[in-house]
N, C-alpha and C positions, 0 to 999 in steps of 0.2 A: 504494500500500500504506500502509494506515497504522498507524504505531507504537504501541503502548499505554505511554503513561510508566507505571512499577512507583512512582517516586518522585519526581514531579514538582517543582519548583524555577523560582518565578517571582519575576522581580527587577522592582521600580518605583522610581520617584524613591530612597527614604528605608526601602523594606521589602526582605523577604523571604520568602516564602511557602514553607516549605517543611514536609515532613512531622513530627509531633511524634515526640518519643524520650522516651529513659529522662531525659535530660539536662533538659526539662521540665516532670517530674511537677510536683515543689516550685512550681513558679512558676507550674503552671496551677490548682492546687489554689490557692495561696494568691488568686489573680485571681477565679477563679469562685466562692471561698465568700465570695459578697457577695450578698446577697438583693434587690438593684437588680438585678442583672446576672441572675440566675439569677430572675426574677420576668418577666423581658423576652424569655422561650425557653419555648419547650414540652417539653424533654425535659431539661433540666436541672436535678439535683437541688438544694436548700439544707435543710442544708447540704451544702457540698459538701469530701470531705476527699480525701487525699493517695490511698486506695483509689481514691476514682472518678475520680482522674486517673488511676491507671495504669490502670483499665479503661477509661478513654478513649482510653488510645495502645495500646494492646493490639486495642482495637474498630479502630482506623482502621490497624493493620498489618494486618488482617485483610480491609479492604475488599478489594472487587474494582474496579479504577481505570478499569475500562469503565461503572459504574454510578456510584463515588462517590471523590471524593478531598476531605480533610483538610488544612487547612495548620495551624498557627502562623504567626500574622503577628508576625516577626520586624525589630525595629526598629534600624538598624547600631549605634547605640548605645544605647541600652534595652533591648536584649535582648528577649525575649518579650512583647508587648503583647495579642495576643487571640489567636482564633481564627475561621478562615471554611473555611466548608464547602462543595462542593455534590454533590448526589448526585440520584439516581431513586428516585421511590416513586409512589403511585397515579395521581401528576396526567402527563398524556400529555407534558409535559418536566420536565426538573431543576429542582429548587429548590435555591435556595442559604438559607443562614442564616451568620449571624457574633455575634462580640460582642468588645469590648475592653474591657480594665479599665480600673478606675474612674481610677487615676491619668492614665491616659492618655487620655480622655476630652479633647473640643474640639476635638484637634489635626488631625484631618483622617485620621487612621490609616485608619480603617474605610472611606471613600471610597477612599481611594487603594488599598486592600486589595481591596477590591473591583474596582474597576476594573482592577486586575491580573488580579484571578482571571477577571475576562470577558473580556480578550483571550487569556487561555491557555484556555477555556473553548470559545472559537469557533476556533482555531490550531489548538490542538492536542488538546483532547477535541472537536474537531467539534460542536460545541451551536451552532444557531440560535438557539435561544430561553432563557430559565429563567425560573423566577418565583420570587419569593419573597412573602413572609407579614409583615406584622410588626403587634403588638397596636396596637389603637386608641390605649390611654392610652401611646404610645411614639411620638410626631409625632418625634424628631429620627431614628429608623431610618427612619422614611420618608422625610425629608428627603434622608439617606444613601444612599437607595435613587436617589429622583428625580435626586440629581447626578450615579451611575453612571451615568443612561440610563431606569432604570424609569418604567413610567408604570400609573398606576393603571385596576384591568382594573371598575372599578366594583361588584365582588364582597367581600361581608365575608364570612368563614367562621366559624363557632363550632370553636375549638382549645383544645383540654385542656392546662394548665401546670402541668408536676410541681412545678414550685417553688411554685406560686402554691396547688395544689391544686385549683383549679377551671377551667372555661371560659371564655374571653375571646373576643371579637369581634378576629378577625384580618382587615386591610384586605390583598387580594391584588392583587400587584405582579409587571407583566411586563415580560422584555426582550427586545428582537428585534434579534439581531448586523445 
């Protein structure tokens, strides 16, 4: 039988993955209204204000956690550093997407975030496979990508970027538990 987490909580080295709340608005508003960050995603707005944070934790209490879960990657002492996602939409498995803020950039956060969320991914959401996207002109997410495991499926896709306003060549990236 298997369980569906309602609120999943996944611990690695140095993080903590777990659902955002009211207690995050402030701090994911202030990380994402950064037009680097929010130019490097396709569905995130810039600017980006303390509204579209709370519609961001309101959007991800709302998920269904058979199709899609949300964390906040949570740093023991840093407090909130980004956020990673993975969820179902057209393509025949999940895709994940993340980002971290700019201050917290280098450190290894988003690797190690990741690689959390793919053994709780294949454990406990049962996923073989996901894939993910990241813009051509963005070699260090795919760098990010490749140290999780990803490997390049030889496919570019044209992706629409609310921040950017326009279309960008997105290189697609798979992984097989």
């Amino acid at each position: 039988m298997c369980v569906i987490e309602t609120s999943p909580v996944v611990e690695t080295r140095r993080l903590i993955l777990r659902a955002p709340g009211a207690q995050d608005v402030s701090r994911i508003a202030a990380m994402a209204n950064d037009r680097d960050i929010a130019r490097m995603t396709q569905r995130m707005p810039h600017p980006f204000q303390v509204e579209d944070a709370e519609d961001f934790v309101l959007h991800v209490a709302a998920q269904d956690p058979k199709r899609a879960n949300t964390f906040v990657i949570e740093h023991e002492d840093l407090g909130p550093v980004g956020v990673i996602g993975l969820f179902e939409n057209q393509d025949k498995v999940p895709e994940t997407g993340y980002w971290i803020g700019r201050d917290f950039w280098g450190r290894g956060f988003a690797t190690e975030a990741l690689e959390g969320a793919l053994v709780w991914a294949s454990r406990r959401w049962k996923r073989r496979a996901l894939i993910a996207g990241h813009f051509a002109d963005n070699p260090a997410s795919g760098r990010v990508l490749e140290k999780a495991g990803f490997l390049y499926t030889g496919e570019t896709r044209r992706a629409f970027s609310q921040a950017r306003g326009e279309i960008t060549d997105t290189r697609m990236m798979v992984w097989l538990a």
